[in-house]
C-alpha positions in Angstrom: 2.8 56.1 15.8 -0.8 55.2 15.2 -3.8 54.3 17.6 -4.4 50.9 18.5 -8.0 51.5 17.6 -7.3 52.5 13.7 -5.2 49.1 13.2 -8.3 47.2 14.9 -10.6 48.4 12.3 -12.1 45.3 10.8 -11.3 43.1 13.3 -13.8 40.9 15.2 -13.3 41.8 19.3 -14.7 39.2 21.8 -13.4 41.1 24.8 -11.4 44.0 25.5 -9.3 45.1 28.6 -8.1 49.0 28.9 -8.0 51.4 25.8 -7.9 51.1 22.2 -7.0 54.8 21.8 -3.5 54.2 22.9 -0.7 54.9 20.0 1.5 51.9 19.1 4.8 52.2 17.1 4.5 48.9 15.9 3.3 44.9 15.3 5.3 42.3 16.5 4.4 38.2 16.3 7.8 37.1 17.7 8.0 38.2 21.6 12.1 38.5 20.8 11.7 41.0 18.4 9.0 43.1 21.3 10.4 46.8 22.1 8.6 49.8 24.0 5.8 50.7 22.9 5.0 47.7 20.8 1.7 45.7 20.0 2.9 41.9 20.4 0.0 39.4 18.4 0.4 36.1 20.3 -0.5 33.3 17.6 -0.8 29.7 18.1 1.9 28.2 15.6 2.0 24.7 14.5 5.3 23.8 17.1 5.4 27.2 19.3 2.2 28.9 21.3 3.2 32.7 21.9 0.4 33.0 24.6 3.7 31.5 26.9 5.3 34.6 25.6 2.9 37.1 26.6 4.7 38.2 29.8 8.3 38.3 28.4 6.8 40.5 25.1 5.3 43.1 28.1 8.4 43.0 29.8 10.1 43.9 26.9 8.0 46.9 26.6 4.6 45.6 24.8 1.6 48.1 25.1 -0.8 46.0 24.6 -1.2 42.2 23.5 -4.1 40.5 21.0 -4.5 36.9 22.1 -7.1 34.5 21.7 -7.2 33.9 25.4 -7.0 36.2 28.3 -4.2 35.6 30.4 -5.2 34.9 34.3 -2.8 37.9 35.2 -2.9 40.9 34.0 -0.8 43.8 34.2 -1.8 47.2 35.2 -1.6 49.9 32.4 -1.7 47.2 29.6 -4.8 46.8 26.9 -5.8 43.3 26.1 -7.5 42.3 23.5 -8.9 38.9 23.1 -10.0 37.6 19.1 -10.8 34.3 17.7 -8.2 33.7 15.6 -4.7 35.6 16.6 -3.4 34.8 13.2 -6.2 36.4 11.1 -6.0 39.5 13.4 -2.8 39.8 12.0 -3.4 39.7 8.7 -6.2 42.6 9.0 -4.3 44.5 11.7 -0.9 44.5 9.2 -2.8 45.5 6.2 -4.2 48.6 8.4 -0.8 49.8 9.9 0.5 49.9 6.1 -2.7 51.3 4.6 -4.2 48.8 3.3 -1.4 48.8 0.3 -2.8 46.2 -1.9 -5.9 48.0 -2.9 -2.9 50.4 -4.4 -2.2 48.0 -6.8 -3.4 44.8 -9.1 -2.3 41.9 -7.1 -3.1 38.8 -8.5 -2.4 35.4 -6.2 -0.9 31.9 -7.6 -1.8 28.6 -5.9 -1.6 24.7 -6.2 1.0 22.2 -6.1 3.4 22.7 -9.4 3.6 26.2 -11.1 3.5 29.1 -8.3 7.2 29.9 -8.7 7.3 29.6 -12.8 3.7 31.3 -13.4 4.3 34.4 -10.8 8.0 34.6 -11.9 6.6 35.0 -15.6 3.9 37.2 -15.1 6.6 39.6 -13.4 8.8 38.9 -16.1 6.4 39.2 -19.0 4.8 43.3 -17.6 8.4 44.2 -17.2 9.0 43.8 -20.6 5.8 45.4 -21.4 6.7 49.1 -19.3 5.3 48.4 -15.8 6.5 48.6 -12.8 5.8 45.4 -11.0 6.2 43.7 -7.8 6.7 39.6 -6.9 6.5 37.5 -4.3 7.8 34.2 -4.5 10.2 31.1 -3.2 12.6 32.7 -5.0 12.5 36.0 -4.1 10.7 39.2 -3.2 11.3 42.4 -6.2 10.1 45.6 -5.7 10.1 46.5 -9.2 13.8 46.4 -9.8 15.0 46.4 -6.1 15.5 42.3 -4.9 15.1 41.2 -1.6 15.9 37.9 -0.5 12.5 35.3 0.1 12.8 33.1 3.1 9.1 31.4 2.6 6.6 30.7 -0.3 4.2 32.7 1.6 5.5 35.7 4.0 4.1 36.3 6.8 1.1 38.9 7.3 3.4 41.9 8.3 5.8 41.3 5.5 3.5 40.9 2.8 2.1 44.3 3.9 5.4 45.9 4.2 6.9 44.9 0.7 3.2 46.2 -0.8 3.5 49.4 0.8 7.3 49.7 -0.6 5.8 48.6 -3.8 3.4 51.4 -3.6 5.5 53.9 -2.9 7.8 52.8 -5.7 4.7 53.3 -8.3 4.2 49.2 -8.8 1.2 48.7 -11.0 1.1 45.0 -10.4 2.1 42.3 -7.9 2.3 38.5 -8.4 2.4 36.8 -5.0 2.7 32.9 -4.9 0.1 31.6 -1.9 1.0 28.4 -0.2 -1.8 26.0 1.5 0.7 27.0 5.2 0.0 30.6 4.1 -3.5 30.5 3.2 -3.7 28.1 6.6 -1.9 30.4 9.1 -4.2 33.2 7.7 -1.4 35.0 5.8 -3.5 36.4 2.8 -6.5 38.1 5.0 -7.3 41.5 4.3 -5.8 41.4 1.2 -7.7 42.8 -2.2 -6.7 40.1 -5.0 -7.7 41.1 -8.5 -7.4 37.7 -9.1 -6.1 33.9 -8.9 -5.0 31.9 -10.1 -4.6 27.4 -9.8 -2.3 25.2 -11.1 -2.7 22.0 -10.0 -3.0 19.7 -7.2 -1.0 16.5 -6.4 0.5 14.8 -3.8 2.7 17.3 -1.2 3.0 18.8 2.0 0.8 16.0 3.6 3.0 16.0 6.6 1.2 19.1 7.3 -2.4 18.6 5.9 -2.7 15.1 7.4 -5.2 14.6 4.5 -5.3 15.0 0.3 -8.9 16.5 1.1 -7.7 19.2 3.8 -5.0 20.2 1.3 -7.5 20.7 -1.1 -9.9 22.5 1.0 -7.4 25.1 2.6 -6.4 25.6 -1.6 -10.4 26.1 -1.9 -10.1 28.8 0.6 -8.2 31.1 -1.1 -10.7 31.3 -3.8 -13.7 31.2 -1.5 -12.4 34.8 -0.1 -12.1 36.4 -3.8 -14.8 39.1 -4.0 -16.8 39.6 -7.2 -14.6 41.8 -8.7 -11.5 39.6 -8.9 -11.3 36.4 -11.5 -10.4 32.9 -10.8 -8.8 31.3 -13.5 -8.6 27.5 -12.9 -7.0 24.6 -14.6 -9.5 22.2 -15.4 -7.7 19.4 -16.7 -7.3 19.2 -12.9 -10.2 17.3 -11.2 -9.7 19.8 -8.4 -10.3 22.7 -10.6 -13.7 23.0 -11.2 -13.6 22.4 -7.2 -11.8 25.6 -6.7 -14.5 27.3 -8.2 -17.8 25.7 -6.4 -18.1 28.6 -3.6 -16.6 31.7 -5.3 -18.2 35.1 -6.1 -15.4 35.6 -8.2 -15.5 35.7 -12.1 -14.6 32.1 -13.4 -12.7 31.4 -16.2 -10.8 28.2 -17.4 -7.6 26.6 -18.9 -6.6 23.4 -20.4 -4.9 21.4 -22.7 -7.5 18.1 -22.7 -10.4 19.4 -22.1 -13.2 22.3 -23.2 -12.5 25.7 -21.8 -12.0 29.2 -22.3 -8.4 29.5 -22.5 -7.2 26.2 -24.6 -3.3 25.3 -25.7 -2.3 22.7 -28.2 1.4 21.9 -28.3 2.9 21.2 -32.3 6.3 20.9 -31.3 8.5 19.9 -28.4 12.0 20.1 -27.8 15.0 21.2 -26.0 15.0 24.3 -27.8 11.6 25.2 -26.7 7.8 24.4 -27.4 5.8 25.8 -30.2 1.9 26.4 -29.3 -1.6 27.2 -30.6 -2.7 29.0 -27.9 -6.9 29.5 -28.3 -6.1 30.3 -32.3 -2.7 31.5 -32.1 1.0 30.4 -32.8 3.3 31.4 -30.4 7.1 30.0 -29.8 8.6 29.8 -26.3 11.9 29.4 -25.1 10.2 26.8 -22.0 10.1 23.1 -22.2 7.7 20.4 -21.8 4.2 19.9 -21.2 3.9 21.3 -17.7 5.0 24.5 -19.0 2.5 24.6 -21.9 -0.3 24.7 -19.2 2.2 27.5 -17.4 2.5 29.7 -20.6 -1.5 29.5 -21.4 -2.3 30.6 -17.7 0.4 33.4 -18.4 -1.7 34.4 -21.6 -4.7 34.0 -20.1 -3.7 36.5 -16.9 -2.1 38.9 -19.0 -5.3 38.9 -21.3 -7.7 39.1 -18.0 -5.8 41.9 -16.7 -6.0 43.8 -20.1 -3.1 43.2 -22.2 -3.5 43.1 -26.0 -3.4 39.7 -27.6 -0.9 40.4 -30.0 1.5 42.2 -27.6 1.1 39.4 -25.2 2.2 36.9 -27.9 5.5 38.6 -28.9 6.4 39.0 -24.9 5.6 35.5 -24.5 8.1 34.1 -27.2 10.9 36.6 -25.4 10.3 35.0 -21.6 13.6 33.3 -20.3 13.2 30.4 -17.9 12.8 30.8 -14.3 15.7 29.6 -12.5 16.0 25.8 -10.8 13.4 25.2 -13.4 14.1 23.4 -15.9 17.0 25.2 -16.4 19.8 23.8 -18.4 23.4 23.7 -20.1 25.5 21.5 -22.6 28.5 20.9 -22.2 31.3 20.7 -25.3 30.9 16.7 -24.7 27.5 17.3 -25.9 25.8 16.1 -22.2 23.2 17.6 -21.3 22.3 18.4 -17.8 19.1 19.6 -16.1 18.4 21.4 -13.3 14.5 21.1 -11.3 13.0 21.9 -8.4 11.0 18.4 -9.0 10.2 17.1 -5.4 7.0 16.2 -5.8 5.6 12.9 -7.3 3.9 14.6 -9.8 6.7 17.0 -10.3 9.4 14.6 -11.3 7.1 12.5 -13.2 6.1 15.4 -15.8 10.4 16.6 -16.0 11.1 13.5 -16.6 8.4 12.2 -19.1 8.9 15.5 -21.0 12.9 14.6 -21.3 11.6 10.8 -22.6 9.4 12.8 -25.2 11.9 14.8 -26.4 15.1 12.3 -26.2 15.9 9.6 -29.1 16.4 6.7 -26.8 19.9 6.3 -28.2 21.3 7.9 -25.2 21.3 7.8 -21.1 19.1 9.4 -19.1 20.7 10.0 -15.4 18.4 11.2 -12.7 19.9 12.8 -9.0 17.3 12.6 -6.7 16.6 12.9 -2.8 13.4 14.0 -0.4 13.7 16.7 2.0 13.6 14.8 5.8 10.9 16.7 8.5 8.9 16.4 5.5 5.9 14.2 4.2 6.7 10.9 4.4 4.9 9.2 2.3 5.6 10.8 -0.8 9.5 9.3 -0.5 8.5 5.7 -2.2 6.6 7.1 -4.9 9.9 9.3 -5.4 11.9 6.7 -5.9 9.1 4.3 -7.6 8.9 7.1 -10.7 12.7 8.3 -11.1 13.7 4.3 -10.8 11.0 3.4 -14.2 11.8 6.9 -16.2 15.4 6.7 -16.2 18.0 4.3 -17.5 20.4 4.7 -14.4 19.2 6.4 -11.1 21.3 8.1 -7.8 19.5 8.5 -5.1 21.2 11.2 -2.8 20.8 13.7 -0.1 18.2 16.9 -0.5 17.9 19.0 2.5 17.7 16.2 5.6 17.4 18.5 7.9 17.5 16.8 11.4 16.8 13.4 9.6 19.7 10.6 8.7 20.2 11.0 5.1 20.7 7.1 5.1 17.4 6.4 6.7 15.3 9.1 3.8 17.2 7.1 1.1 16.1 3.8 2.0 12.6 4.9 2.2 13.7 6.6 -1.3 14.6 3.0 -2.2 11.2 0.7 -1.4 9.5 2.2 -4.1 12.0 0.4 -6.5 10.4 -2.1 -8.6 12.8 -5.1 -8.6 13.0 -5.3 -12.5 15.0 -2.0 -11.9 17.2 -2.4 -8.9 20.3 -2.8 -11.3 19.9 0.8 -12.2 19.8 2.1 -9.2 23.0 3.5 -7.0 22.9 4.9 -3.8 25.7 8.0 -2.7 24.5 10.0 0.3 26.7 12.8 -0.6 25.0 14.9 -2.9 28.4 16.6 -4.0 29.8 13.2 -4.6 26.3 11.9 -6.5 26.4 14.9 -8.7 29.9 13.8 -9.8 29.5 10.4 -10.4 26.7 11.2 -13.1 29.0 13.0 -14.6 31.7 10.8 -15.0 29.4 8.2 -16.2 28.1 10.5 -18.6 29.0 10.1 -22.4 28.6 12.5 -25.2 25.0 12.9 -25.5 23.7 11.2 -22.5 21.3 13.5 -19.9 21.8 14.4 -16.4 18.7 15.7 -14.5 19.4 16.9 -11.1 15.9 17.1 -9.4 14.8 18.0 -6.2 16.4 21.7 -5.1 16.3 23.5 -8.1 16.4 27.2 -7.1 17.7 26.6 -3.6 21.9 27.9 -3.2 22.0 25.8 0.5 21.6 22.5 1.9 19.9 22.5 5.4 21.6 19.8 7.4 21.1 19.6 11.1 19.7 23.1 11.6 22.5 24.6 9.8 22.5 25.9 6.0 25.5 24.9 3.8 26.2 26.6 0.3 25.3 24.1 -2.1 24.2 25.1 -6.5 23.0 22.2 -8.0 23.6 24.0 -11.4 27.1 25.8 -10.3 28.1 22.1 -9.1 26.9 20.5 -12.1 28.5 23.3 -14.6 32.1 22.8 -13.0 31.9 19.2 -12.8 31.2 19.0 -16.7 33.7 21.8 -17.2 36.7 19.7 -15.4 35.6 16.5 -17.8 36.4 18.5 -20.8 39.9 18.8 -19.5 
């Protein structure tokens, strides 16, 4: 139990109805999950308003409710407290019930558009191998140190964050590498949390069904770094217009990465291939096992993070060259008929773009390059031509499929998929709804040599179709359709 008052602390009151000095058990967002002697947050979300759940949460035993608006009724014996901003409350009042657990710890934050997973899966990857216990939050999934816990959002909510940080300080972490959306940074997520540092990618076009605008995306990515206090650093990739904007407000230490332009961190790339990249990074060689020119900029903010957060140079470099690739990343396999295929979360414009110009870099031209692609339906809209303008021009033979269509008609995202095809390249391109059946069908048309990329799910073991989550491995599909071709 702990008093209402101590989880308050820091958090901006405009009225307050009854006593603060009552002890709560816990902090609940989600009236279904409200039990006796509960303190029920009711936030206005993007589709659902939880001040319509304020009476079910106290019947299920609520002590007191934080709202943004005073209910017309209310009950005898409970506190109300009304704040401006329900979700940022949250945040402050979550970090307070676990004891504020990331000032127990170096957490360092990665946003933008391309990146988050790889980078943060890295860094945890990289001070593993160099004796610390370490802590990630990602898409992929949540580690306390060793101890995996399954991730259901880019960001977690407030309460969660806080949770895993206070398991990670009780389990000795040392550092924590936390992707941060533009929903979590939006919905107030990240409050009341001490960053040692951030860290930006990129920006390009995504999650516009949300935003409504480029320049709100941008903005709510601004935010993140506008909150860093001056003893964090903000290392920015400036080769990115939107870099130098992420930078414009903060009183955070700024430092900078690139690979065409001047600034303090810069990579050159000597060699590029399916094996791996070789790179100068400032004035040193290093050999990596990752691929392409997207993960050159990825490995130098790596260096540049471990080097910030006081890593030696040289012990940095040999942990680099030993880093394994993240997986639904570029991950891929060749089969004994010499195809190769490729798995990527690509399902962004700019995404896709950079996997597949890096694969036309590296390829001789002699052979065929196959691309799988889809968009995810209840998603940006907009982004669907562009999809389909980019894989139809960068590959030799295109299937546009199913992704996650949630409760969208597959047909209906595909034929958006398919306006963006130029008509100099509508003999290339095939259309198979069933992503199973897609998958397949490259592979069969496949000869020794050729390349399959499979873009647009990467990491993800499911496909969501009509509210309901189906198993569903790109790369296990993939591996067992090449396997059955060599029989």
């Amino acid at each position: 139990m702990i008093a209402l008052k101590d989880i308050l602390y820091k958090v901006t009151l405009n009225a307050v109805v009854g006593s603060t000095s009552i002890d709560v058990n816990a902090i609940e967002f989600d009236s279904r999950n409200v039990a006796t002697g509960n303190v029920f947050v009711a936030i206005k979300g993007h589709v659902v308003d939880g001040h319509k759940y304020i009476d079910k949460a106290i019947e299920q035993g609520a002590l007191a409710i934080i709202c943004e608006a005073l209910p017309p009724n209310l009950h005898e014996g409970i506190t109300y407290v009304e704040v401006d901003n329900s979700g940022r409350a949250l945040a402050v009042m979550a970090s307070n019930f676990y004891d504020v657990p990331s000032e127990n710890l170096k957490l360092v934050g990665v946003t933008g558009t391309n990146g988050k997973t790889t980078v943060a899966s890295l860094l945890y990857q990289l001070f593993k191998k160099a004796g610390f216990k370490v802590g990630l939050l990602s898409t992929v999934k949540i580690l306390v140190d060793e101890k995996a816990y399954k991730a259901t959002h880019t960001t977690p909510d407030s309460l969660t964050i806080n949770k895993y940080l206070k398991e990670m300080n009780e389990a000795g972490v040392e550092f924590c590498f936390m992707e941060v959306s533009s929903h979590g940074i939006h919905q107030n997520r990240t409050e009341g949390l001490h960053f040692e540092g951030g860290i930006f990618t990129n920006l390009t076009h995504d999650h516009l069904d949300y935003h409504e605008t480029f320049a709100e995306y941008r903005d709510v990515k601004k935010q993140f770094f506008d909150q860093l206090s001056s003893k964090a650093f903000a290392l920015v990739n400036v080769d990115d217009k939107n870099g130098l904007v992420m930078l414009q407000n903060t009183a955070a230490r700024k430092v900078t990465y690139a690979l065409k332009s001047y600034a303090d961190y810069k990579v050159q790339i000597l060699e590029n291939q399916f094996g791996g990249l070789l790179l100068k990074l400032n004035d040193s060689e290093v050999w990596s096992r990752l691929i392409g020119n997207f993960n050159a900029y990825n490995v130098l903010a790596i260096y540049a993070t471990a080097e910030l957060l006081g890593l030696e140079k040289v012990e940095i470099l040999r942990l680099i060259s030993e880093l394994q690739s993240v997986t639904g990343r570029f991950q891929y396999l060749i089969s004994d008929e010499k195809i190769t295929a490729i798995v990527d979360y690509a399902h962004t414009p700019d995404a896709l773009k950079n996997v597949l110009e890096t694969i036309n870099s590296i390829r001789t031209k002699n052979e065929e390059l196959f691309t799988v692609v889809g968009c995810g339906g209840d998603r940006d809209k907009t982004k669907r031509p562009k999809m389909g303008h980019i894989a139809s021009a960068l590959s030799t033979k295109v299937i546009f499929t199913s992704d996650n269509p949630r409760s969208e008609v597959p047909e209906t995202i595909i034929e958006e998929i398919e306006q963006g095809v130029e008509p100099q390249n509508f003999k290339k391109v095939l259309s198979i709804t069933d992503r199973k059946q897609a998958i397949k069908t490259a592979c069969q048309m496949a000869k020794p040599n050729d390349i399959i990329l499979i873009a647009g799910k990467g990491h993800e073991t499911y496909q969501e179709i009509k509210g309901e989550r189906f198993d569903f491995d790109d790369f296990k599909i993939v591996q067992e359709f090449l396997k059955q071709l060599q029989k």
